[in-house]
N, CA, C and O of each residue as an XYZ file, in Angstrom:
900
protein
N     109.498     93.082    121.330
C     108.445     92.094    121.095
C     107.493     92.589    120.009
O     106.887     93.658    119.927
N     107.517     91.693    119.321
C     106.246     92.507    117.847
C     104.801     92.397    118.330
O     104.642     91.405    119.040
N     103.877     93.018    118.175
C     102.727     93.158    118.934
C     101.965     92.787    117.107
O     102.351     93.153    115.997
N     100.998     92.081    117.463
C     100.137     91.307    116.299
C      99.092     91.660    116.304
O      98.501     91.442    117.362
N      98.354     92.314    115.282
C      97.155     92.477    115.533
C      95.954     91.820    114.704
O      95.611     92.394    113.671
N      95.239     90.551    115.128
C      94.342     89.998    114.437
C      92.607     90.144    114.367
O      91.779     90.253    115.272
N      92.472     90.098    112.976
C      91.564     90.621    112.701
C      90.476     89.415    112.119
O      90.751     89.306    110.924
N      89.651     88.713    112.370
C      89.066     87.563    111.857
C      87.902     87.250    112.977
O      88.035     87.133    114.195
N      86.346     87.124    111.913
C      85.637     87.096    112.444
C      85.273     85.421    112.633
O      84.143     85.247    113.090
N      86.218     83.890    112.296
C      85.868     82.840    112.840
C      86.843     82.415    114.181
O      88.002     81.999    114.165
N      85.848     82.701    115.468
C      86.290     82.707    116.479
C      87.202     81.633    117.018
O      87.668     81.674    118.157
N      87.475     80.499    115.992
C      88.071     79.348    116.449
C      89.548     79.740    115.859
O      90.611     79.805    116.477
N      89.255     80.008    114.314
C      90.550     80.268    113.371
C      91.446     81.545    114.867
O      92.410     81.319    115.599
N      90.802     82.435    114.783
C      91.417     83.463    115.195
C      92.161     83.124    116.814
O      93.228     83.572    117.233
N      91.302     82.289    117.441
C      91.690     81.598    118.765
C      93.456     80.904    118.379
O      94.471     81.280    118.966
N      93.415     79.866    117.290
C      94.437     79.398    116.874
C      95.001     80.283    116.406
O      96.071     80.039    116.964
N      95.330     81.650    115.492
C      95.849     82.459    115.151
C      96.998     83.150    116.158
O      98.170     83.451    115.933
N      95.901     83.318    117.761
C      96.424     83.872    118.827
C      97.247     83.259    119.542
O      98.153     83.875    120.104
N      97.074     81.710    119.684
C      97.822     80.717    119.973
C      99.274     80.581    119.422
O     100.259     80.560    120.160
N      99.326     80.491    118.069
C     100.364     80.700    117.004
C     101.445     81.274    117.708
O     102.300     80.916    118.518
N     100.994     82.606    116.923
C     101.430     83.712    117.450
C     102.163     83.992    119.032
O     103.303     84.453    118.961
N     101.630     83.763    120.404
C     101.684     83.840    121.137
C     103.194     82.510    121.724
O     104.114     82.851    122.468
N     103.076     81.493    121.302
C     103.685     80.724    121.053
C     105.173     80.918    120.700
O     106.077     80.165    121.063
N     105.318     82.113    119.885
C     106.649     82.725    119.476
C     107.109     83.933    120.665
O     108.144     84.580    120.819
N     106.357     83.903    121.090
C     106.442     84.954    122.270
C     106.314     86.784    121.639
O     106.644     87.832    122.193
N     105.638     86.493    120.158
C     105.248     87.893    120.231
C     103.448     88.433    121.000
O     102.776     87.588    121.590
N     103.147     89.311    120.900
C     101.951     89.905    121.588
C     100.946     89.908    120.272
O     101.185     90.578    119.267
N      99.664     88.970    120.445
C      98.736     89.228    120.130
C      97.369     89.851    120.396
O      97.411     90.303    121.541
N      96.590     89.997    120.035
C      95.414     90.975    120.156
C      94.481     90.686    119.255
O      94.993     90.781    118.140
N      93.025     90.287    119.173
C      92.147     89.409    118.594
C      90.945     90.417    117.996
O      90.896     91.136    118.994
N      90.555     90.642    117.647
C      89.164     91.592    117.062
C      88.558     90.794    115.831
O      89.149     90.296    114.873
N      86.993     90.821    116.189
C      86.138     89.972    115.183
C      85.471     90.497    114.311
O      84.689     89.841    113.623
N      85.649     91.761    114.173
C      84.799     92.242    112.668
C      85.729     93.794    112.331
O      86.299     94.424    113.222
N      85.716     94.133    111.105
C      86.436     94.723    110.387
C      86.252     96.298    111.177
O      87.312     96.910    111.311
N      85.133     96.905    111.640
C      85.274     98.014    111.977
C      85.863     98.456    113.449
O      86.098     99.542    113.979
N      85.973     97.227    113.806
C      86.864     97.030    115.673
C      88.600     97.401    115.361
O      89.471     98.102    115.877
N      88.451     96.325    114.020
C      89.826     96.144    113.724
C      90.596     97.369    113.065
O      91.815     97.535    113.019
N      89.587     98.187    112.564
C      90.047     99.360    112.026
C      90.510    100.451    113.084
O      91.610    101.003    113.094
N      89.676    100.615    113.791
C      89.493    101.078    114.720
C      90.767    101.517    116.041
O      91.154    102.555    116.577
N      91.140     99.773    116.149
C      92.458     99.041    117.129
C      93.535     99.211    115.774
O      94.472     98.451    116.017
N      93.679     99.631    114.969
C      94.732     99.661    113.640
C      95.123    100.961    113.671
O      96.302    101.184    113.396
N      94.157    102.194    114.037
C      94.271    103.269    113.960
C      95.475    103.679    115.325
O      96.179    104.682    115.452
N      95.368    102.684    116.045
C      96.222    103.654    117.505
C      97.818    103.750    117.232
O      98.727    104.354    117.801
N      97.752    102.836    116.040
C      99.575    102.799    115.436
C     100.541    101.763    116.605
O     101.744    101.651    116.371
N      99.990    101.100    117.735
C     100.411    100.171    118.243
C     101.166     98.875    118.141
O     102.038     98.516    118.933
N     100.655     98.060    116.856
C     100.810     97.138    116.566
C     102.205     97.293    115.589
O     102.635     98.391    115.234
N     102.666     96.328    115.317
C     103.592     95.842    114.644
C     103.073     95.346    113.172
O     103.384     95.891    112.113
N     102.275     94.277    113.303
C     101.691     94.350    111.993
C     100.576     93.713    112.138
O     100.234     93.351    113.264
N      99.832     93.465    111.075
C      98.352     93.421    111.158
C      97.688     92.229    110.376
O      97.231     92.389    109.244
N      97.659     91.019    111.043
C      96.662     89.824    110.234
C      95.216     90.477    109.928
O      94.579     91.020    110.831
N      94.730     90.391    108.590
C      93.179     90.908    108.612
C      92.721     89.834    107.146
O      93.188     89.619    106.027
N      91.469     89.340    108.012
C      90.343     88.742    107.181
C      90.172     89.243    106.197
O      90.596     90.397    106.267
N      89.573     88.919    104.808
C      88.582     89.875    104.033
C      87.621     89.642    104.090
O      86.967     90.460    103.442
N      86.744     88.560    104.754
C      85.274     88.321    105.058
C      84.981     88.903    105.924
O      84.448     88.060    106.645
N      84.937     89.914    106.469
C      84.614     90.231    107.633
C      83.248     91.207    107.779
O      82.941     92.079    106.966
N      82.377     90.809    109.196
C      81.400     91.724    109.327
C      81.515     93.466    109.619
O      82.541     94.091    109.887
N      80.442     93.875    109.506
C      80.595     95.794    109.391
C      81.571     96.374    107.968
O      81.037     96.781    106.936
N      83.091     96.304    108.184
C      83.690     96.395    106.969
C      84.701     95.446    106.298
O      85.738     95.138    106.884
N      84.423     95.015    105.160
C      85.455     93.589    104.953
C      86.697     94.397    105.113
O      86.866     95.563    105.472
N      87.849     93.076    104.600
C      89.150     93.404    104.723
C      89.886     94.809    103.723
O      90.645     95.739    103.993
N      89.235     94.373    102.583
C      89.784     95.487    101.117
C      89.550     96.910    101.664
O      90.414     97.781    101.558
N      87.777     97.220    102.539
C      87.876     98.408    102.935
C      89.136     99.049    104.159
O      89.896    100.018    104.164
N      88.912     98.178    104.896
C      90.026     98.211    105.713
C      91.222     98.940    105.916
O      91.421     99.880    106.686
N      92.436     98.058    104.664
C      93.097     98.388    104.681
C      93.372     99.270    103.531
O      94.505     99.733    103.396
N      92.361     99.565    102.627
C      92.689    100.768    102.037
C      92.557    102.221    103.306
O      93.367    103.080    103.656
N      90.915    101.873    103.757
C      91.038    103.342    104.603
C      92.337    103.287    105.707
O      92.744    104.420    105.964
N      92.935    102.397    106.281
C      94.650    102.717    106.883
C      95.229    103.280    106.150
O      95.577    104.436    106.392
N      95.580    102.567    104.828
C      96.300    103.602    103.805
C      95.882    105.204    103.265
O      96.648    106.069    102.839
N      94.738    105.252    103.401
C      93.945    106.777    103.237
C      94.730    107.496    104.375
O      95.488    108.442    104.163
N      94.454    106.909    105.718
C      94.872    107.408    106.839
C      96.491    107.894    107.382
O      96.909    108.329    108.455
N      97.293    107.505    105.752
C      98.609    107.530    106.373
C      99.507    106.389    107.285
O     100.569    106.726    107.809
N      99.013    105.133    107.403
C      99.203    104.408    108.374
C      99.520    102.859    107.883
O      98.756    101.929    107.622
N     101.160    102.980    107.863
C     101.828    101.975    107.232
C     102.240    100.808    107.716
O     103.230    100.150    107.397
N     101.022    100.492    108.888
C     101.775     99.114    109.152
C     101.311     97.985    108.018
O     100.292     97.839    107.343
N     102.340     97.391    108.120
C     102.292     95.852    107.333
C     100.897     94.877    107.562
O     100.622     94.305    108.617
N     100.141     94.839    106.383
C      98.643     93.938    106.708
C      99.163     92.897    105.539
O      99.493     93.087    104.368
N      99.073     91.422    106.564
C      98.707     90.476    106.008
C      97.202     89.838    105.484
O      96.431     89.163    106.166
N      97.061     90.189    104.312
C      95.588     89.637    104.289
C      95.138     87.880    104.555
O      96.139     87.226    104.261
N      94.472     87.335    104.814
C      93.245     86.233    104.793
C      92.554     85.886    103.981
O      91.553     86.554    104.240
N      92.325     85.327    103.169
C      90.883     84.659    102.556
C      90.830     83.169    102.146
O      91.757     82.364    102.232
N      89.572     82.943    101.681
C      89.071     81.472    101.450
C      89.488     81.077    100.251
O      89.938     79.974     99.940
N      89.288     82.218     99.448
C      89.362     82.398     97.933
C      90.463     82.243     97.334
O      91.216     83.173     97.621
N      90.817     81.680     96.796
C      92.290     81.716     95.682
C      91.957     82.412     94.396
O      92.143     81.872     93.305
N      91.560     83.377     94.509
C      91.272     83.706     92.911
C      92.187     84.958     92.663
O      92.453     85.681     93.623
N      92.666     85.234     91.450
C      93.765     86.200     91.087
C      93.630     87.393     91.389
O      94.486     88.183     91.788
N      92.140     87.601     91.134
C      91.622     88.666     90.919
C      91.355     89.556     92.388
O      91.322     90.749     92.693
N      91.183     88.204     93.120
C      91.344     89.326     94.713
C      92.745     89.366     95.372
O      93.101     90.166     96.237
N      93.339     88.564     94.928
C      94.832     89.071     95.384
C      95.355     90.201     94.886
O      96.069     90.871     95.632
N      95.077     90.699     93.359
C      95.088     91.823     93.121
C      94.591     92.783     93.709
O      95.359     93.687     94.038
N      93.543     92.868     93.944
C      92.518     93.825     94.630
C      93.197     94.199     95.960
O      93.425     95.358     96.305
N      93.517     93.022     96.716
C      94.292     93.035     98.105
C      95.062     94.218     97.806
O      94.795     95.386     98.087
N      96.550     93.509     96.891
C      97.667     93.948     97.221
C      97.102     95.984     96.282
O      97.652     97.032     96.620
N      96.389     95.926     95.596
C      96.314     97.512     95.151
C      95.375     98.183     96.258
O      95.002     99.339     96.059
N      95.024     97.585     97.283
C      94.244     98.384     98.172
C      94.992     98.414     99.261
O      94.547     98.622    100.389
N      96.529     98.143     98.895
C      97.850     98.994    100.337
C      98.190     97.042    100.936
O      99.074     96.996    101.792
N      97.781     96.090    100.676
C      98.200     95.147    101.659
C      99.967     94.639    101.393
O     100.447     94.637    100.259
N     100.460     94.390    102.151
C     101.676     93.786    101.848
C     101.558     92.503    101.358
O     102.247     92.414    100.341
N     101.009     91.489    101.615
C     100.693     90.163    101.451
C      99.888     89.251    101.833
O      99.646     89.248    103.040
N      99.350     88.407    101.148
C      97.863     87.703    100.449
C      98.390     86.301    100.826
O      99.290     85.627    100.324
N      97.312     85.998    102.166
C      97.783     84.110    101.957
C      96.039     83.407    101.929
O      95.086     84.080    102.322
N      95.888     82.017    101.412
C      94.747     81.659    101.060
C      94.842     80.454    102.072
O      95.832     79.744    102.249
N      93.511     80.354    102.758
C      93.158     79.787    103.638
C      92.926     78.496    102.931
O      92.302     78.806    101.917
N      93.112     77.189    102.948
C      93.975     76.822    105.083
C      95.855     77.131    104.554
O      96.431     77.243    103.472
N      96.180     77.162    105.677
C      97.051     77.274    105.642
C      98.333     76.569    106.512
O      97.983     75.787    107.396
N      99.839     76.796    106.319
C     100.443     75.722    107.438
C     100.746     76.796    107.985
O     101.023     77.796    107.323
N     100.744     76.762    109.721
C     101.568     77.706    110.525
C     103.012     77.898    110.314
O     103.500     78.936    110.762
N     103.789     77.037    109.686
C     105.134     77.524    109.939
C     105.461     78.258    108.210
O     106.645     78.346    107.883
N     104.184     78.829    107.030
C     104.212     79.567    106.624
C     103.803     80.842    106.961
O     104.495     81.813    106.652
N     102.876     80.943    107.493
C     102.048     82.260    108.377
C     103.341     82.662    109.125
O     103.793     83.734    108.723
N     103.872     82.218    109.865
C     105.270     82.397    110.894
C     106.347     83.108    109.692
O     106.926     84.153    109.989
N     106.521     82.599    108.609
C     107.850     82.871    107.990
C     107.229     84.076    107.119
O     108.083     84.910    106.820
N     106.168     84.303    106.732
C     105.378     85.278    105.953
C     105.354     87.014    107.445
O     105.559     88.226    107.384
N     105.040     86.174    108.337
C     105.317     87.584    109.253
C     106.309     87.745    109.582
O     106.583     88.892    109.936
N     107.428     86.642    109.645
C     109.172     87.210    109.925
C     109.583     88.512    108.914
O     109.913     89.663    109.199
N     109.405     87.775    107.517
C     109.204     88.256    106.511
C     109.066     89.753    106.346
O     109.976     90.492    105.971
N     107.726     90.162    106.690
C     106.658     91.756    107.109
C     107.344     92.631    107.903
O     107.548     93.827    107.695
N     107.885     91.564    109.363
C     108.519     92.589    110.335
C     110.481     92.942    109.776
O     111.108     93.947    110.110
N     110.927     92.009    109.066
C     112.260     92.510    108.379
C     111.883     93.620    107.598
O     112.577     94.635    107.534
N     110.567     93.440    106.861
C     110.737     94.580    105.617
C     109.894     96.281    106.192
O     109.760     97.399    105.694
N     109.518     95.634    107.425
C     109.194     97.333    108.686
C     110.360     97.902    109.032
O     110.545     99.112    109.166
N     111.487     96.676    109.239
C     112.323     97.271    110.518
C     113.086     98.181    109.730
O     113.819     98.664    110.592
N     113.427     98.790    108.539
C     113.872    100.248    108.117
C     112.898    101.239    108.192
O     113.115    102.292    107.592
N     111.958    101.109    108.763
C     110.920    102.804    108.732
C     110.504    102.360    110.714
O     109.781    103.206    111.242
N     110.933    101.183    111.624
C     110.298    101.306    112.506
C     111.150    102.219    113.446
O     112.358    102.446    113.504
N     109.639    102.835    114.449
C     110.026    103.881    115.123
C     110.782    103.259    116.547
O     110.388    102.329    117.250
N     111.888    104.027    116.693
C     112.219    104.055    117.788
C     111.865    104.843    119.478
O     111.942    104.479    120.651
N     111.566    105.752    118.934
C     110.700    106.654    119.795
C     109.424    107.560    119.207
O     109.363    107.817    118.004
N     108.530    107.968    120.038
C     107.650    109.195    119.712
C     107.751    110.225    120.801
O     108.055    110.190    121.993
N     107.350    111.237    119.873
C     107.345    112.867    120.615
C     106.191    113.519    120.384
O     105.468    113.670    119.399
N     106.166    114.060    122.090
C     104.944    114.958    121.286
C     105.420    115.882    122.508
O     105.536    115.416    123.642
N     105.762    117.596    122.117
C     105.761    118.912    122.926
C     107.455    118.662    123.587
O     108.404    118.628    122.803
N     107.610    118.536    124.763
C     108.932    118.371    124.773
C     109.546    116.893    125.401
O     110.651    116.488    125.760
N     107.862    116.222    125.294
C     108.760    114.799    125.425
C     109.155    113.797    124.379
O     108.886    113.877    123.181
N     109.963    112.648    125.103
C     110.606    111.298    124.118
C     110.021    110.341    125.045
O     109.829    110.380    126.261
N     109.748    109.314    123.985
C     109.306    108.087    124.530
C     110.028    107.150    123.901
O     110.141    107.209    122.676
N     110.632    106.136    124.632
C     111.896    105.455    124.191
C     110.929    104.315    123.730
O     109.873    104.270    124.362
N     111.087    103.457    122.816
C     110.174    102.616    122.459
C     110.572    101.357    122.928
O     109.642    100.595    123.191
N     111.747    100.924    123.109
C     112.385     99.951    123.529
C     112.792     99.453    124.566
O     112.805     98.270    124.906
N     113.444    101.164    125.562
C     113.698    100.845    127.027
C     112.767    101.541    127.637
O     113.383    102.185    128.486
N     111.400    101.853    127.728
C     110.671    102.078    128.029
C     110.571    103.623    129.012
O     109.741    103.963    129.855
N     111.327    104.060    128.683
C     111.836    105.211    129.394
C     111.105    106.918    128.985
O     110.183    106.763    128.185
N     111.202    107.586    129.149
C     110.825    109.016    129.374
C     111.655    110.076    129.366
O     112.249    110.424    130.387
N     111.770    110.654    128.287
C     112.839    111.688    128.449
C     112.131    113.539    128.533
O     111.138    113.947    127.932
N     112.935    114.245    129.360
C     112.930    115.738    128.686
C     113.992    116.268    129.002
O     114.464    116.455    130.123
N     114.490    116.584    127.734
C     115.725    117.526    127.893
C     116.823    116.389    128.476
O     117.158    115.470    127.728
N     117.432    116.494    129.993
C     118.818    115.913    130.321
C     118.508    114.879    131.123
O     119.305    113.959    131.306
N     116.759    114.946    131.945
C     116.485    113.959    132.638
C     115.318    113.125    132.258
O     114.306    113.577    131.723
N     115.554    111.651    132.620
C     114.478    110.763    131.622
C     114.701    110.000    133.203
O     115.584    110.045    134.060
N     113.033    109.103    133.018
C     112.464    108.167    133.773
C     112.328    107.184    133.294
O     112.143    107.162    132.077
N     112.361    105.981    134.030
C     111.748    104.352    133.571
C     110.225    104.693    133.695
O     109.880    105.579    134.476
N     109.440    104.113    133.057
C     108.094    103.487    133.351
C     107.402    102.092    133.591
O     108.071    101.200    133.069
N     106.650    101.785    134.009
C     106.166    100.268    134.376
C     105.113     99.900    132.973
O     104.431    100.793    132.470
N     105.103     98.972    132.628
C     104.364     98.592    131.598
C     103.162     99.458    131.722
O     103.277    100.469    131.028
N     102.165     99.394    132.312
C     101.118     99.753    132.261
C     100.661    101.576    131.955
O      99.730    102.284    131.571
N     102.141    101.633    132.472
C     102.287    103.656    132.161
C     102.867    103.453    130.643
O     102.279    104.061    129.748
N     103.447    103.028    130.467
C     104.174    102.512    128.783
C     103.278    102.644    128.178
O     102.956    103.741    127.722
N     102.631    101.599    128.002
C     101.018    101.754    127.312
C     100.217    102.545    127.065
O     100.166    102.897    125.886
N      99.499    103.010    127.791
C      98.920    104.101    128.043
C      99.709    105.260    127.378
O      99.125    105.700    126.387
N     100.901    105.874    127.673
C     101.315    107.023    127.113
C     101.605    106.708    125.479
O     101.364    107.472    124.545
N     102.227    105.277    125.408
C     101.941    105.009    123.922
C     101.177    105.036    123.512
O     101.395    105.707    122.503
N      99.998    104.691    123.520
C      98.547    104.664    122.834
C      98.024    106.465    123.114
O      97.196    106.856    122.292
N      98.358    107.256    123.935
C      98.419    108.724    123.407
C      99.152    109.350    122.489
O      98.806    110.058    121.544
N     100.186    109.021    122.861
C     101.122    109.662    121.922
C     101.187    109.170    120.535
O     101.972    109.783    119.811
N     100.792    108.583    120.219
C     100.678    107.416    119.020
C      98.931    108.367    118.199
O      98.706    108.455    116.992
N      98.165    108.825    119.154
C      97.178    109.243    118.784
C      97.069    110.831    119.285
O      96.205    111.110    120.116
N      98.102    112.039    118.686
C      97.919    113.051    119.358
C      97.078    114.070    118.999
O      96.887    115.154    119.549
N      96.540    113.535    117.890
C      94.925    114.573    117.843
C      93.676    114.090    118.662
O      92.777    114.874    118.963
N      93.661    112.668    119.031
C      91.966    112.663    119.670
C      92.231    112.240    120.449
O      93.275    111.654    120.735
N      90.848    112.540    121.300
C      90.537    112.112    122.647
C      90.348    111.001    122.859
O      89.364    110.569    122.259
N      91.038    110.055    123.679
C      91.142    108.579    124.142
C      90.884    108.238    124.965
O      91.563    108.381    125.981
N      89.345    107.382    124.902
C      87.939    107.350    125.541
C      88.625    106.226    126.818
O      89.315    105.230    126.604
N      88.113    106.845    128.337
C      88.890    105.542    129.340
C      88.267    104.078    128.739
O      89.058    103.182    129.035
N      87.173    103.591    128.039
C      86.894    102.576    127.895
C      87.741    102.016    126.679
O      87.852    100.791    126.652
N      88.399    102.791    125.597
C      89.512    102.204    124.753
C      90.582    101.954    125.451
O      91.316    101.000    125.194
N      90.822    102.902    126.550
C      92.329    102.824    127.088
C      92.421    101.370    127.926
O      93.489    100.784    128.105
N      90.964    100.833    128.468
C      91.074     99.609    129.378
C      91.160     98.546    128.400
O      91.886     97.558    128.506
N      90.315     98.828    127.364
C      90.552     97.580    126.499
C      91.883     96.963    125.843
O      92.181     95.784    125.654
N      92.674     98.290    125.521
C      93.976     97.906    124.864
C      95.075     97.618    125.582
O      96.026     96.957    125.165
N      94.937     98.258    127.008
C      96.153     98.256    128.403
C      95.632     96.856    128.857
O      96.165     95.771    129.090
N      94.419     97.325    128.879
C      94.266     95.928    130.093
C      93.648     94.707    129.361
O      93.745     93.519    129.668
N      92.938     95.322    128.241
C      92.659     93.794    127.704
C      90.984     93.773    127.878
O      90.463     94.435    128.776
N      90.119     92.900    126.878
C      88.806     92.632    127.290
C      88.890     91.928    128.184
O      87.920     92.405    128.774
N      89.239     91.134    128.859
C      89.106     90.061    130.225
C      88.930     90.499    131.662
O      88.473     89.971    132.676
N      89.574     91.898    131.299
C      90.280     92.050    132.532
C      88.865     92.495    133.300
O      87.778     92.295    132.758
N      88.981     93.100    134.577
C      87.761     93.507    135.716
C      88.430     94.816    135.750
O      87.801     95.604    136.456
N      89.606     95.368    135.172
C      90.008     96.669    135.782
C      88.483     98.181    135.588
O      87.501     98.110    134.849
N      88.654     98.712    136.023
C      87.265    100.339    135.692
C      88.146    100.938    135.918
O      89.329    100.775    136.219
N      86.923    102.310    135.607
C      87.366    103.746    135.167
C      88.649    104.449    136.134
O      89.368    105.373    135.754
N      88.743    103.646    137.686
C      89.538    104.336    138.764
C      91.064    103.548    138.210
O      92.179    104.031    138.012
N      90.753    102.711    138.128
C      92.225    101.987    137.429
C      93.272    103.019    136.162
O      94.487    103.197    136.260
N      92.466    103.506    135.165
C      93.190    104.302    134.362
C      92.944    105.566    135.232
O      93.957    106.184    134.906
N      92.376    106.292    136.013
C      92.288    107.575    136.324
C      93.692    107.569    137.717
O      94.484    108.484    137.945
N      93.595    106.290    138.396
C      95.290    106.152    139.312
C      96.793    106.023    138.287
O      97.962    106.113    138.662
N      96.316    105.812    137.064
C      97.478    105.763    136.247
C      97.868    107.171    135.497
O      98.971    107.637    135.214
N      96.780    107.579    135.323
C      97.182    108.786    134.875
C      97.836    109.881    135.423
O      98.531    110.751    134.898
N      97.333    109.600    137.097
C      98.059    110.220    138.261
C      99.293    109.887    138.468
O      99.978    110.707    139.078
N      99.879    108.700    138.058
C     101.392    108.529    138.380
C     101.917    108.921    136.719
O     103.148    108.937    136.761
N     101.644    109.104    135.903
C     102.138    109.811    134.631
C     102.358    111.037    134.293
O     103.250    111.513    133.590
N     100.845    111.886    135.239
C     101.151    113.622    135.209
C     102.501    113.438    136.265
O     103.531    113.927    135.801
N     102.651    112.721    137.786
C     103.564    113.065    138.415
C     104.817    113.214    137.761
O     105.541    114.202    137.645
N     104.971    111.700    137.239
C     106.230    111.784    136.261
C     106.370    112.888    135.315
O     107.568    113.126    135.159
N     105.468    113.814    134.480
C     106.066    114.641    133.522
C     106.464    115.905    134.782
O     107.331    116.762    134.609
N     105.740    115.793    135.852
C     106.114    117.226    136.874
C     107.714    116.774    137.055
O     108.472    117.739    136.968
N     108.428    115.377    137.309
C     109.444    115.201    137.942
C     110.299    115.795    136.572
O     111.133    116.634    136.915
N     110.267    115.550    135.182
C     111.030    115.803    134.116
C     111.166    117.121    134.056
O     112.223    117.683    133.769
N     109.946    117.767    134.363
C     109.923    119.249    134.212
C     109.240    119.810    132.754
O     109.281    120.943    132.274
N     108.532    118.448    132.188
C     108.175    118.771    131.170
C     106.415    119.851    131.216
O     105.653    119.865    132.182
N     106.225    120.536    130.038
C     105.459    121.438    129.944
C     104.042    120.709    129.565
O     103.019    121.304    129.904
N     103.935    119.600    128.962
C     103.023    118.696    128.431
C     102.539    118.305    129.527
O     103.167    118.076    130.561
N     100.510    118.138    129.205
C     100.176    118.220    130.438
C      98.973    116.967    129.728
O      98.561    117.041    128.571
N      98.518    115.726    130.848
C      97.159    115.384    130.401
C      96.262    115.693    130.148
O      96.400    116.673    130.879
N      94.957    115.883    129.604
C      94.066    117.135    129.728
C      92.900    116.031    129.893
O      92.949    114.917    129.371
N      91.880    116.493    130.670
C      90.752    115.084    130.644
C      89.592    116.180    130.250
O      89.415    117.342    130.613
N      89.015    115.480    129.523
C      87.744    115.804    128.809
C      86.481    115.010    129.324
O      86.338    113.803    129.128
N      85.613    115.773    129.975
C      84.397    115.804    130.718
C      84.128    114.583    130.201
O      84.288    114.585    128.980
N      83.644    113.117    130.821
C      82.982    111.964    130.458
C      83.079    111.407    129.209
O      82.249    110.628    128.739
N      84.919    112.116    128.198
C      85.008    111.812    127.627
C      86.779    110.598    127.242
O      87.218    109.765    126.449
N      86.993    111.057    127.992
C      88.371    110.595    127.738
C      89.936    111.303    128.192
O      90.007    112.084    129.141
N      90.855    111.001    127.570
C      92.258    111.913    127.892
C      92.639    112.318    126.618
O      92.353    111.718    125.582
N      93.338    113.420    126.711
C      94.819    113.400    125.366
C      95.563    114.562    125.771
O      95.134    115.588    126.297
N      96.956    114.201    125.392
C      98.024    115.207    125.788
C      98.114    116.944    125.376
O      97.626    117.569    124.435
N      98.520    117.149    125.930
C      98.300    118.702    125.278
C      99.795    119.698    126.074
O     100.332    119.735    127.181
N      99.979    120.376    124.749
C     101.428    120.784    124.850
C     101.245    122.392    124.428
O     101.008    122.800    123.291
N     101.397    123.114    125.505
C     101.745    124.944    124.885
C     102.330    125.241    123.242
O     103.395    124.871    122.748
N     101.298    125.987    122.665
C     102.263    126.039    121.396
C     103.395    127.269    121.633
O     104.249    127.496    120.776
């Protein structure tokens, strides 16, 4: 399932954006100003990335250049009002894949991201590693060494959005927002019972990689060098 990540601060456009989208049965995800979106861009989650260039805190151009600073190649479709040459240029030399000008018809937006995710699927990952585990990206599974586990969505997640981020600490209030969503009512005991059935699972693999929780700050994995 391609996971979408939209970035647009007019709450109606972006409502219909999510609709769209959702509609095809891929996974969307909504953020209204440029430094949220940067932010939710950084966890390497998404598939590819609708982003505004009007946007509040940081427009779109900063955006997705600092992803590209960052090493971080997902596919950004840019947004704007403007038809002018001169910012489509700007777009596409500040890392974007492709520039559409508002309004637009949905069943171009649709064929413009078919489009994005064909020209990912030679660099997309199939798994991540970090110390001596695999994370199957597809069958959702857990490997070390000869024995591997299923996981339930919600452990999926979660270890993706670590492993995806294995230098920093991943604050429980990011981890509820992206697992569970802004809507949800889940708290802090919700990710702290999940994390408990995830250390169990690396004890059952036998793997050496351990959660590490950081005082009122968050989680991240940590592996013996």
């Amino acid at each position: 399932m391609l996971r979408v990540l939209i970035v647009e601060d007019e709450v109606r456009l972006a409502e219909a954006l999510g609709q769209i989208i959702t509609e095809q049965k891929y996974q969307a995800e909504v953020v209204y100003d440029g430094e949220t979106g940067l932010d939710y861009a950084r966890s390497g989650q998404y598939d590819l990335i609708i982003l505004d260039v009007m946007l509040p805190k940081r427009n779109g151009f900063e955006v997705v250049r600092k992803l590209r600073e960052e090493k971080i190649a997902t596919p950004v479709l840019l947004l704007t009002a403007r038809d002018e040459v001169s910012d489509k240029v700007r777009g596409l030399d500040c890392g974007a894949d492709d520039y559409m000008t508002k309004p637009f018809a949905p069943e171009e937006l649709l064929a413009r991201l078919r489009a994005l995710s064909r020209r990912q699927g030679d660099v997309v990952l199939e798994e991540l590693t970090f110390g001596d585990l695999k994370l199957n990206l597809s069958a959702y599974s857990l490997s070390c060494g000869t024995r591997s586990v299923h996981l339930g969505y919600k452990e999926f997640e979660i270890l993706r959005l670590l492993m995806s981020n294995p230098q920093m600490v991943m604050p429980k209030e990011s981890i509820l927002t992206r697992v569970w969503g802004t809507e949800s009512d889940a708290e802090d005991n919700n990710v702290e019972a999940y994390m408990s059935f995830l250390r169990k699972k690396f004890h059952y693999l036998g793997s050496k990689v351990t959660i590490g929780t950081v005082r009122k700050v968050g989680y991240r994995l940590e592996a013996p060098l």
